[in-house]
NUZAPA-775330 format. One line per 5 residues: number of its first residue (from 1); their letters; for each residue y, x, z of C-alpha. Coordinates in nm, 4 decimals, always signed. Layout:
NUM) A) Y/X/Z | ...;
// end
This chain:
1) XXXXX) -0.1466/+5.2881/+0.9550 | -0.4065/+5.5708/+0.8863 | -0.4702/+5.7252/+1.2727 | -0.4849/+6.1482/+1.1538 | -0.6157/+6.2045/+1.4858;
6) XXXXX) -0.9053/+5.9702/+1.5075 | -0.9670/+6.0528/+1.0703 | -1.0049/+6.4559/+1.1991 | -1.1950/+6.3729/+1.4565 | -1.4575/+6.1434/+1.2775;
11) XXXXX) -1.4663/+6.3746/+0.9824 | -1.5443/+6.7008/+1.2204 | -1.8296/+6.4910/+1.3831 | -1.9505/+6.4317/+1.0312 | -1.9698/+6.7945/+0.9674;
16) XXXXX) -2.3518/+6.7963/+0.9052 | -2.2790/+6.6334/+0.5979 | -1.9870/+6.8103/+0.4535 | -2.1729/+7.1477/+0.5759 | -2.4627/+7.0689/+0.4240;
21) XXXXX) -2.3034/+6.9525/+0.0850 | -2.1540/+7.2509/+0.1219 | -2.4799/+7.5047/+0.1406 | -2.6326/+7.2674/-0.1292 | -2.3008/+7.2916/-0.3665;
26) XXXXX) -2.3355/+7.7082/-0.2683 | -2.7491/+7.6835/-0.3831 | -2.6912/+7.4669/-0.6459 | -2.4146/+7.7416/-0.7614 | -2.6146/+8.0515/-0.7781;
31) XXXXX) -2.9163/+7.8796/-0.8999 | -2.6791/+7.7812/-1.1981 | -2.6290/+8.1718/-1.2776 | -2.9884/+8.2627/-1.2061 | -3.1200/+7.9885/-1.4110;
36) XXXXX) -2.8338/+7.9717/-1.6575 | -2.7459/+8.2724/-1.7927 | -2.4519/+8.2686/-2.0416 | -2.4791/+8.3785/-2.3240 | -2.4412/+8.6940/-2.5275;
41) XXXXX) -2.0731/+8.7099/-2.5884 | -1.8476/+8.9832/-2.7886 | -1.4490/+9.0045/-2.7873 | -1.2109/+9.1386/-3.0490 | -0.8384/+9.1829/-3.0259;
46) XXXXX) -0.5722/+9.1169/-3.3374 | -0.2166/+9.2458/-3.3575 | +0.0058/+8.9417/-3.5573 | +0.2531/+9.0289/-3.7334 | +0.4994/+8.7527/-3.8378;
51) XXXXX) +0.7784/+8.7756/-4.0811 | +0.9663/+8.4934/-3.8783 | +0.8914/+8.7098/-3.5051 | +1.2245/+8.6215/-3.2478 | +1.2333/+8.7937/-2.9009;
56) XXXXX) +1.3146/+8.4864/-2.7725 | +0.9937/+8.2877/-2.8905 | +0.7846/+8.1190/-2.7021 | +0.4970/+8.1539/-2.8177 | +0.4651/+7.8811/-3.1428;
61) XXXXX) +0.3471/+8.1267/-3.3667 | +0.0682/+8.2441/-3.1571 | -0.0050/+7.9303/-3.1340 | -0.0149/+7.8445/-3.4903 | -0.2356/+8.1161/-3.5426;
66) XXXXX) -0.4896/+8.0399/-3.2360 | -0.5260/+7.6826/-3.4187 | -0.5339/+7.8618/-3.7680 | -0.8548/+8.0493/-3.6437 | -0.9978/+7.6929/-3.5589;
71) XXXXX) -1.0482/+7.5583/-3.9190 | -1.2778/+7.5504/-4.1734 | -1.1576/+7.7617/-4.3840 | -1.1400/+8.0850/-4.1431 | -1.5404/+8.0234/-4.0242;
76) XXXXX) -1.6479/+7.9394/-4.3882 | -1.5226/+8.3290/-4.4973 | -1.6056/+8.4605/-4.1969 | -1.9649/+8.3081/-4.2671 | -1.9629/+8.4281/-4.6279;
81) XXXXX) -1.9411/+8.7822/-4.5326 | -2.1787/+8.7172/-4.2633 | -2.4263/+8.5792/-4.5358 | -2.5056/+8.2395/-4.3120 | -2.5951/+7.9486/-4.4398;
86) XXXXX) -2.4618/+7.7864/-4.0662 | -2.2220/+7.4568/-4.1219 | -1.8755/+7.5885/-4.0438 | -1.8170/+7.3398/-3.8199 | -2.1280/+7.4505/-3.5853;
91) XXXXX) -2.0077/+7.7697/-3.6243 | -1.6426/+7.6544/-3.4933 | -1.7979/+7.5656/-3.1591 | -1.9725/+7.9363/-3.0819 | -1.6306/+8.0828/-3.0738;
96) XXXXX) -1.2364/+8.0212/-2.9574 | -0.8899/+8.2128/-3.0000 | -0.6653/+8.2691/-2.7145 | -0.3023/+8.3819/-2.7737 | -0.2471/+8.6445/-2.4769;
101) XXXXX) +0.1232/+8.7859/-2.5721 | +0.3456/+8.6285/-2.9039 | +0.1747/+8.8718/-3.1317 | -0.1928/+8.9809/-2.9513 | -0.4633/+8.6740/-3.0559;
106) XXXXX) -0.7977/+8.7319/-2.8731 | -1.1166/+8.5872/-3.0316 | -1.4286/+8.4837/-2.8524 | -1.7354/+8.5066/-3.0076 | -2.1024/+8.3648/-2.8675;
111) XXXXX) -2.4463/+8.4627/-3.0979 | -2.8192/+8.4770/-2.9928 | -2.7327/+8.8589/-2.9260 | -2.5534/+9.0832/-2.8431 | -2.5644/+9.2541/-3.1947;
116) XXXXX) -2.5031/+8.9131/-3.3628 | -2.1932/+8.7881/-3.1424 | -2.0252/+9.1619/-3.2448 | -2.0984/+9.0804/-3.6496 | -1.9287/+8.7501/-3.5784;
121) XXXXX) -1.6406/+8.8909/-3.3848 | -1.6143/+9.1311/-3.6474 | -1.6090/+8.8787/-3.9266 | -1.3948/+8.6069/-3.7726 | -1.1610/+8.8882/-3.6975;
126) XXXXX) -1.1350/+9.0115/-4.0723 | -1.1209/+8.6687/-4.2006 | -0.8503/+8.6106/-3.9802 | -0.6511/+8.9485/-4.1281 | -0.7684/+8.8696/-4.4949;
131) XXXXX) -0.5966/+8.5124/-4.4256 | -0.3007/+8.6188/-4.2421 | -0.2070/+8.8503/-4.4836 | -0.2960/+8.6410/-4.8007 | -0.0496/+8.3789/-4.6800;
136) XXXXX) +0.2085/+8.5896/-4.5799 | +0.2008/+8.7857/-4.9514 | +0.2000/+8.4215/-5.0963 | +0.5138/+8.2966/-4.8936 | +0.7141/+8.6582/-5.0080;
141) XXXXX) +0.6280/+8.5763/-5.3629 | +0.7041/+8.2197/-5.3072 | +1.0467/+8.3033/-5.1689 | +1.0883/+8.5676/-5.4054 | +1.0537/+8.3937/-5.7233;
146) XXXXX) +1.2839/+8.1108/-5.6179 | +1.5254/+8.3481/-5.5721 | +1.4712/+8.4565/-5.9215 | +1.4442/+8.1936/-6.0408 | +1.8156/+8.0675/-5.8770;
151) XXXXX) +1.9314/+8.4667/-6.0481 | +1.8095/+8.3314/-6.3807 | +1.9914/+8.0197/-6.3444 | +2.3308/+8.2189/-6.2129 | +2.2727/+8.4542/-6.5567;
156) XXXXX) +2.2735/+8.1541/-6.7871 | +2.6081/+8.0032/-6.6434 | +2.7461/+8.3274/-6.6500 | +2.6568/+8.3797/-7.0608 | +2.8111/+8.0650/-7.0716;
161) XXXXX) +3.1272/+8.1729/-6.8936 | +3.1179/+8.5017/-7.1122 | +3.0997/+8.2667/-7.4423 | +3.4166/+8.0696/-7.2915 | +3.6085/+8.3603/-7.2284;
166) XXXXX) +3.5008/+8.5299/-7.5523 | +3.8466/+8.8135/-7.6750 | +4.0843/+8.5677/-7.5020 | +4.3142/+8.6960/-7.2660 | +4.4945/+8.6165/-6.9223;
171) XXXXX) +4.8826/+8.8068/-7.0912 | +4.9268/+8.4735/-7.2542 | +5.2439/+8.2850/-7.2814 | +5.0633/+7.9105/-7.2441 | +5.0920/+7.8506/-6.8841;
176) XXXXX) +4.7806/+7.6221/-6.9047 | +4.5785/+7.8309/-7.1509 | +4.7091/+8.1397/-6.8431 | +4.5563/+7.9528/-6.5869 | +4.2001/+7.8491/-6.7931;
181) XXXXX) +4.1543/+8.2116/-6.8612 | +4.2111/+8.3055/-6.4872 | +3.9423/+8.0355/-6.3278 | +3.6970/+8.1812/-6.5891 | +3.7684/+8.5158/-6.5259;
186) XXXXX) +3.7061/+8.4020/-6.1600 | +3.4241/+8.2379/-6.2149 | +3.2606/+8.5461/-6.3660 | +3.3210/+8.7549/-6.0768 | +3.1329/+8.5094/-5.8518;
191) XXXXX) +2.8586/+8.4871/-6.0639 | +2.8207/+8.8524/-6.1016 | +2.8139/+8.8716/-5.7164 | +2.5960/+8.5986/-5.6496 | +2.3643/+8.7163/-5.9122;
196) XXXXX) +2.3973/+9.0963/-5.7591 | +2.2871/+8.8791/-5.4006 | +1.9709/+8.7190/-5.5499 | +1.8544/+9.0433/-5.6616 | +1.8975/+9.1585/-5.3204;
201) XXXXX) +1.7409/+8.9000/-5.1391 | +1.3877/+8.8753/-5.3744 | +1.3855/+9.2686/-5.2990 | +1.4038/+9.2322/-4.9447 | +1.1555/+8.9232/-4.9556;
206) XXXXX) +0.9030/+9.1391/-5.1662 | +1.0039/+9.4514/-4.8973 | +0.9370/+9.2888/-4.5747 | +0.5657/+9.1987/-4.6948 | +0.4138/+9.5085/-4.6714;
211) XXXXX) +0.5335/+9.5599/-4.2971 | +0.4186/+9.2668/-4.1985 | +0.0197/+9.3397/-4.3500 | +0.0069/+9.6598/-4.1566 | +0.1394/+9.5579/-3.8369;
216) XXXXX) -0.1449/+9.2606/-3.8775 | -0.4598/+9.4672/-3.7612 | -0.7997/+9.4915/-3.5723 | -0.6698/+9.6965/-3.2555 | -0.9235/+9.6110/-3.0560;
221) XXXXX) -1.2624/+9.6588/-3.2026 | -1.5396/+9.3674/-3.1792 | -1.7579/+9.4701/-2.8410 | -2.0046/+9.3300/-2.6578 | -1.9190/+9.1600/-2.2775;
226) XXXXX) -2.1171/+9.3148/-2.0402 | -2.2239/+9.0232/-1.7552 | -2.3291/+9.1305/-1.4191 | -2.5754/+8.8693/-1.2930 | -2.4849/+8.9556/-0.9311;
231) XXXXX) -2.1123/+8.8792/-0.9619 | -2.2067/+8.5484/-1.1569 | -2.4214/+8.4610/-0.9171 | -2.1557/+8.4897/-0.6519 | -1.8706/+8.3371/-0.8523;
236) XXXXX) -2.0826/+8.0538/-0.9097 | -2.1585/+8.0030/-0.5604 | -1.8202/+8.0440/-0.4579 | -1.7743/+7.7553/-0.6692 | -2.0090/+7.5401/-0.5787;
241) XXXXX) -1.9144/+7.6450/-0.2319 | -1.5729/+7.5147/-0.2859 | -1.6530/+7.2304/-0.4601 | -1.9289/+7.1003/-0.2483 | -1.7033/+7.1250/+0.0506;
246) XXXXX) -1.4648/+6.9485/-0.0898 | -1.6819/+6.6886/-0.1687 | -1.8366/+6.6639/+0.1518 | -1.5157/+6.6701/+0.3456 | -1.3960/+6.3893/+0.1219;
251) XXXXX) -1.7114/+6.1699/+0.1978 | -1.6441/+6.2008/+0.4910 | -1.2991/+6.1412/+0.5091 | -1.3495/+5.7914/+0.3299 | -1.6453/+5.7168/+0.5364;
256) XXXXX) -1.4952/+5.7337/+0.8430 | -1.1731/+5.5459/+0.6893 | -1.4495/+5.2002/+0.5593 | -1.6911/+5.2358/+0.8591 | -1.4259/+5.1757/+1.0820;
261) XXXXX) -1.6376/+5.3329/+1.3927 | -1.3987/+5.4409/+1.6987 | -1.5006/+5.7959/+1.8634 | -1.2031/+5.8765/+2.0870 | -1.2003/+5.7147/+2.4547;
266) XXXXX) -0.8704/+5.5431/+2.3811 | -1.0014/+5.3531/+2.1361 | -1.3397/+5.2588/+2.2350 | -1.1627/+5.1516/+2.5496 | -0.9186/+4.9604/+2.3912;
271) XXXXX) -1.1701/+4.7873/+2.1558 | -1.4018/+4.6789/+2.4539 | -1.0934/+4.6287/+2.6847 | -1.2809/+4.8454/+2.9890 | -1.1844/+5.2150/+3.0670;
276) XXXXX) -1.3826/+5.5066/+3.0605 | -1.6316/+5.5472/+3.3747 | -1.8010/+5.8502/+3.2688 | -1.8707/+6.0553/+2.9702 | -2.1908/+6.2615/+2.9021;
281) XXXXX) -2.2332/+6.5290/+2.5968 | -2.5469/+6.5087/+2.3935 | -2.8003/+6.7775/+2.5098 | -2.8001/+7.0580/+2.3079 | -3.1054/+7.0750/+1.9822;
286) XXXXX) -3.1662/+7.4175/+2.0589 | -3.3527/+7.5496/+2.3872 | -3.0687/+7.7147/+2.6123 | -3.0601/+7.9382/+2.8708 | -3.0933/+7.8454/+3.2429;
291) XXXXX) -2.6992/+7.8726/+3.2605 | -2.7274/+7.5885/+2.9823 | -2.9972/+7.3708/+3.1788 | -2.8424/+7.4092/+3.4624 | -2.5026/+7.2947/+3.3275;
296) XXXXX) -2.6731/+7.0021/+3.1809 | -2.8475/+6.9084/+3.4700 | -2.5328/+6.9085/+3.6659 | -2.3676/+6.6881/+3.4337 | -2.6025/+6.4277/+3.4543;
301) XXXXX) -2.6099/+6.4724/+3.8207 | -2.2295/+6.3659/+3.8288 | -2.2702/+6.1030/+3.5556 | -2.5369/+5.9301/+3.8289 | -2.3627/+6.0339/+4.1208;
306) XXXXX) -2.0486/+5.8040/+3.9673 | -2.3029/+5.5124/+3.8272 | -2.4846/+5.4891/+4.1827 | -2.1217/+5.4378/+4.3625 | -2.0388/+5.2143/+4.1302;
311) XXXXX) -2.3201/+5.0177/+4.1250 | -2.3164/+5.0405/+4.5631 | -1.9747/+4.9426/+4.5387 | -2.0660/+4.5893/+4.3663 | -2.1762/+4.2816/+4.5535;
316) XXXXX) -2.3495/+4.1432/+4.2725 | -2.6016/+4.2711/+4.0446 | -2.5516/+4.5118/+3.8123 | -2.6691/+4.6009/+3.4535 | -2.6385/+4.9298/+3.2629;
321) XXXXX) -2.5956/+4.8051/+2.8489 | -2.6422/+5.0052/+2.5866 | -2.4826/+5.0472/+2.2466 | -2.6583/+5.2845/+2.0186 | -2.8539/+5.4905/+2.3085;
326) XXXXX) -3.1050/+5.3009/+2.4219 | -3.3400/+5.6227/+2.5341 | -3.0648/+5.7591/+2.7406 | -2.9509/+5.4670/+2.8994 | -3.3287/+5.4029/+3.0459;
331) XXXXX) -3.2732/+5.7898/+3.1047 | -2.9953/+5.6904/+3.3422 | -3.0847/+5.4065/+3.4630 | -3.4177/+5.5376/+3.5932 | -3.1749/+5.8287/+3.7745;
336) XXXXX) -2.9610/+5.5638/+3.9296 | -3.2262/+5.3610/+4.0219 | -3.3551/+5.7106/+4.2009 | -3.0223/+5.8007/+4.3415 | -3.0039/+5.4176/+4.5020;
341) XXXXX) -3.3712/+5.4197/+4.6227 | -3.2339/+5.6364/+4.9613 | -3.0397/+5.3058/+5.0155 | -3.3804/+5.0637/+4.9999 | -3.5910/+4.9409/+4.7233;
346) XXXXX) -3.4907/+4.9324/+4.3795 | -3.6061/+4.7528/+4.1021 | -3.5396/+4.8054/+3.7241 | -3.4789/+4.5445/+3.5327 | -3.6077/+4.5868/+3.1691;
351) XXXXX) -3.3969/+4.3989/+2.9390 | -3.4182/+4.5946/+2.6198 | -3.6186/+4.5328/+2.3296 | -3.7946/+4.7729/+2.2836 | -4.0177/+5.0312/+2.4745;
356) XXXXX) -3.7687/+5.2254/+2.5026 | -3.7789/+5.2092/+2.9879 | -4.1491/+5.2252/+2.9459 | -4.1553/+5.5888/+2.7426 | -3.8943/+5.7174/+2.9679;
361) XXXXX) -4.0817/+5.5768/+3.2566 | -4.3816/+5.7155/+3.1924 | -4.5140/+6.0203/+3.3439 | -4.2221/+6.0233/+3.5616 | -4.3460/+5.8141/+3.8477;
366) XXXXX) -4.0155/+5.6521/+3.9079 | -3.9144/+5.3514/+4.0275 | -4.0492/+4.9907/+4.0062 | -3.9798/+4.8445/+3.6203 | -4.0115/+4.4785/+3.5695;
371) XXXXX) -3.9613/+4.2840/+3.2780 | -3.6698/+4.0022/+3.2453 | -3.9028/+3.7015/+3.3227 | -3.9876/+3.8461/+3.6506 | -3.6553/+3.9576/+3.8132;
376) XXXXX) -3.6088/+3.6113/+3.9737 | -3.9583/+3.6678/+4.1695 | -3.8259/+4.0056/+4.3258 | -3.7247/+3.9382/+4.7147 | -3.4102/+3.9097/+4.8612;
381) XXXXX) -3.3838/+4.2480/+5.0042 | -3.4590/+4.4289/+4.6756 | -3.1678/+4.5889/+4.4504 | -3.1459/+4.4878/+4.1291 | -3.0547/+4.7623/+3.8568;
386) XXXXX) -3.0908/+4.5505/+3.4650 | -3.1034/+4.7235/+3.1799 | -3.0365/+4.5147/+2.8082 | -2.8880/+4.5485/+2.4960 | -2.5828/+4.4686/+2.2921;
391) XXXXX) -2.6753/+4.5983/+1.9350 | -2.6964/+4.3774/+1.6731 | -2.9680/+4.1373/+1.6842 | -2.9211/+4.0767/+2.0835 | -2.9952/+3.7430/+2.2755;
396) XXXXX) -2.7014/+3.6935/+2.4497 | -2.7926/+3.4421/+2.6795 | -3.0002/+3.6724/+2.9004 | -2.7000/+3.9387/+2.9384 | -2.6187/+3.6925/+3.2797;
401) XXXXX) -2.9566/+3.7369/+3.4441 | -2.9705/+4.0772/+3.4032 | -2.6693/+4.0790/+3.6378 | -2.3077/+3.9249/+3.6453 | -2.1417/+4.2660/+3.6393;
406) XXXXX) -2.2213/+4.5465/+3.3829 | -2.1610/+4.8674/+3.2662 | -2.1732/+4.9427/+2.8837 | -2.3301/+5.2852/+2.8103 | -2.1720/+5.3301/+2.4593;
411) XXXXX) -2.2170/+5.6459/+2.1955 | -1.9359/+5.7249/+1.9909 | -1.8953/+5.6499/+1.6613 | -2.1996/+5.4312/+1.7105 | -2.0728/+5.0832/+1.6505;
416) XXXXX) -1.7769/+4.9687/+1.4866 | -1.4628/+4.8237/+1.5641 | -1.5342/+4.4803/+1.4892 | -1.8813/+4.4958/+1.6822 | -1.7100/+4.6455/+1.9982;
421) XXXXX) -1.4502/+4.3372/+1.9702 | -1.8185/+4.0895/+1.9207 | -1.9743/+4.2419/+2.2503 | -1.6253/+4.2031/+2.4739 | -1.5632/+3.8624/+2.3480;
426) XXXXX) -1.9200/+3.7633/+2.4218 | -1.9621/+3.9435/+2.7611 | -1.6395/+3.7602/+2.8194 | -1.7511/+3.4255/+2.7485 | -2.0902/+3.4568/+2.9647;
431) XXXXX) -1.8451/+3.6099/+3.2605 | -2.0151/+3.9208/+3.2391 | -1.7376/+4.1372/+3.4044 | -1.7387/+4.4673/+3.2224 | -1.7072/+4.7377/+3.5158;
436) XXXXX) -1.6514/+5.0236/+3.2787 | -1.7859/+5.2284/+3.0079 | -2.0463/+5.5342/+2.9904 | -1.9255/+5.7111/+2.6604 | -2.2361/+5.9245/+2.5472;
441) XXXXX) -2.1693/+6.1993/+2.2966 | -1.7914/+6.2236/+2.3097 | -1.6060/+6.4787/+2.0731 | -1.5292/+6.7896/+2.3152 | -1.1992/+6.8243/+2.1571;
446) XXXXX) -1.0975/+6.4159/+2.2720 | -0.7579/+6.4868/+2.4734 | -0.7014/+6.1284/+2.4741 | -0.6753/+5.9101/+2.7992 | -0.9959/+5.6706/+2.8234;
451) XXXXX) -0.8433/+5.4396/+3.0969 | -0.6721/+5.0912/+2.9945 | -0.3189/+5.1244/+3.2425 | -0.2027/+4.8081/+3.0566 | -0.3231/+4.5404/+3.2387;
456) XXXXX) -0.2492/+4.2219/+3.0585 | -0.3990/+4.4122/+2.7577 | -0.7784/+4.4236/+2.9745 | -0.7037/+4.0476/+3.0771 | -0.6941/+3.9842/+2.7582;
461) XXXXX) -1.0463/+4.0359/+2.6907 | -1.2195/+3.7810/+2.9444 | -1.2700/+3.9866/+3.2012 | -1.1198/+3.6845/+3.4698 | -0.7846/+3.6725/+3.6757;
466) XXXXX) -0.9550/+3.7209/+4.0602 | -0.6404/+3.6737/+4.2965 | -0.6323/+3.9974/+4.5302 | -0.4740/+3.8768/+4.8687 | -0.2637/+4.1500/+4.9667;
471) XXXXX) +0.0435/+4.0871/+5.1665 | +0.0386/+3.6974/+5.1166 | +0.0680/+3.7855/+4.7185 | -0.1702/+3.6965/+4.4796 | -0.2811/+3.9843/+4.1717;
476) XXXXX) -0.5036/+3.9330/+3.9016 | -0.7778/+4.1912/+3.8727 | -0.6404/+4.2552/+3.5525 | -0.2806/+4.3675/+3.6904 | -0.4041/+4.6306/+3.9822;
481) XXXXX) -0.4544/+4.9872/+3.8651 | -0.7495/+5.0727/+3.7167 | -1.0101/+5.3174/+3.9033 | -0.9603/+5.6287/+3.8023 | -1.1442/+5.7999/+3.5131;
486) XXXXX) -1.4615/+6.0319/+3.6224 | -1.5155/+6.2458/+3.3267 | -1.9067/+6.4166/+3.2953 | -1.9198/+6.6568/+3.0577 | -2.1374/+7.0040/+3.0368;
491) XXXXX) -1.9284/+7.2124/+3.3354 | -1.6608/+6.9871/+3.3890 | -1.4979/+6.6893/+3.5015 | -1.1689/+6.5476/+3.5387 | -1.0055/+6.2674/+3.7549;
496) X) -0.7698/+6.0619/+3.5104;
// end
């Protein structure tokens, strides 16, 4: 199951990248206009008539007519009066009808000009009329002439009839010969009516033509579209705006789904099976105010305030571990090691691979910093503060002599879930007891609670069943209630 909590959070702390696709999609539009013009365009407007027009249509005819306006045979007049030798279908691509109501048809016309897209607007749009009303003459004298042509064939049948009937009459004392005379008789009426239809009909069908060639007309004349740069330079940017949002938002989204990477408490403590010590928020990029130092200077205060009890608090040696911080864990550990100094002499450790103690330690005139091979050398008396590694890449063999009980200074979203998993299984196999966890750079909206309750669920991870005698009755370590959560952040801390 998809965790919407933890996917909101990574994608927010991802919002350098969807901001900045953003501002580049919102460049990248309004460079388009600047650098893009479009170009010179002119509209004209076309009142259809159709013979056939319904209330009720829905728009077929229109239709018709918008793909009529797409052929060859409406750009090759409309280039003929134009005098262009252009292809017809290269000219087919410069311009495009658009149906607005069931009898308005808007054409759109592009040219090198101004003055060339209104002569093509202008032509299309005659060529268009010409057409319309060429076809519609040719279907009334189609329609018309078959109905002539059915009056002629009514007009023979009835000379016939005439010929039949000839001076006979119905006052005849043959019943049969009575009746004969009668159907003819009959017959002659019909076809004199039918006939009178037909006549009828071809002179409405020649009738209805000439309304339907004025109503087709030009009523709006071919003009040119007027483009203001400005607003196509902001609808562009809008655009790219949008789209580069959404694009960033999505990358980031599906990013945070395949890297896997845990940034709320809960789940970095679940993953490494060790609550939440202490949290510290990244020091702000820009230079603040002193209410801003001094905030920040308080919350590391706290954050080595907790580490130094902690580390008092421990009969064996301790080691601060890093996961993706390795400058502000010697940054901490050189406080702590300042902080425990008032208790007797300190020595740090240096267990990480890089120079990462020695630049922090420089300059600073801080406590005594030996390197790995030389811990063991260090008299009895003197406190021993390690500091290592558990990135990628890390010798886990030394993780013991840096000292049999650690704390893991972690960053969010750093490592992922699988690595956290790695590092607790291994730290569990060298009985390396994980005290807790340092979570640098949490998100400042985390509500979530940091400390493991479950205690079968933290003895699952290695971290040893040591019987507490209490009463004559024996508890894992695992099974009494975990310390409570100290939580250093910029102005603030809470006791969970």
């Amino acid at each position: 199951m998809l965790d919407l909590h933890a996917l909101v959070v990574a994608v927010r702390r991802r919002r350098r990248l969807w901001c900045s696709l953003a501002l580049l999609g919102l460049l990248a539009g309004a460079a388009v206009a600047v650098l893009l013009p479009p170009s010179p365009a002119a509209v004209a407007k076309v009142l259809v008539a159709h013979k056939d027009d319904q209330p009720n249509d829905t728009g077929t005819l229109i239709r018709t007519d918008v793909e009529l306006l797409g052929t060859t045979r409406i750009a090759s007049q409309a280039l003929r009066a134009l005098g262009s030798t252009e292809e017809p279908e290269d000219f087919m691509r410069d311009y495009r009808g658009t149906g607005l109501t069931n009898n308005l048809l808007r054409i759109d016309v592009t040219g090198d000009s101004d003055a060339e897209a209104v002569a093509r607007a202008g032509a299309l749009a005659d060529a268009f009329v010409a057409d319309h009303v060429r076809r519609m003459r040719q279907r009334a004298e189609a329609e018309a002439d078959a109905l002539l042509d059915q009056r002629d064939r009514m007009r023979d049948e009835l000379a016939e009839v005439n010929e039949a009937i000839g001076d006979r009459s119905p006052d005849t004392e043959d019943p049969k010969a009575s009746a004969s005379i009668e159907s003819l008789f009959a017959r002659r009426a019909e076809l004199d009516s039918r006939i009178a239809e037909f006549d009828q009909r071809s002179a409405e069908a020649r009738t209805g033509t000439p309304a339907v060639v004025a109503g087709t007309q030009i009523v709006d004349a071919p003009h040119a579209v007027r483009h203001s740069p400005v607003r196509a330079a902001a609808t562009d940017a809008g655009i790219g705006l949008a789209l580069g949002l959404v694009l960033g938002l999505a990358l980031a989204a599906v990013g945070s789904v395949v890297a896997d990477r845990p940034v709320l408490r809960r789940d970095v403590a679940a993953h490494l099976g060790a609550s939440v010590l202490a949290e510290l928020r990244r020091a702000p990029r820009r230079p603040g105010g002193r209410w801003r130092r001094r905030r920040t200077r308080a919350a590391r205060d706290r954050l080595t305030a907790t580490l130094a009890r902690t580390v008092r608090g421990s009969a064996e040696p301790v080691s601060l571990l890093e996961l993706g911080c390795a400058r502000a864990t010697s940054l901490i550990a050189l406080d702590v090691a300042g902080a425990l100094a008032a208790d007797g002499p300190v020595v740090v450790v240096d267990g990480l691979p890089g120079p990462a103690l020695a630049r922090a330690r420089a300059g600073s005139g801080g406590p005594t910093v030996v390197g790995a091979e030389r811990a063991a050398a260090e008299p009895a008396g003197v406190r021993l503060l390690g500091v290592g590694s558990v990135a990628p890449g890390t010798a886990w063999t030394d993780l013991p002599h840096l000292g049999s009980r650690t704390v893991l200074v972690v960053r969010a979203g750093h490592a992922g879930t699988a690595w956290l998993h790695t590092v607790a299984r291994h730290l569990a196999d060298l009985r390396v007891t994980v005290l807790g966890v340092v979570l640098l750079d949490p998100d400042p909206r985390d509500r979530t609670d940091g400390v493991l309750w479950d205690g079968p669920h933290a003895a699952a991870h290695g971290h040893g069943e040591r019987p507490d005698r209490h009463n004559g009755t024996a508890r894992t370590r695992a099974e009494r209630p975990p310390a409570p959560v100290a939580r250093v952040a910029d102005g603030e801390q809470e006791a969970r």
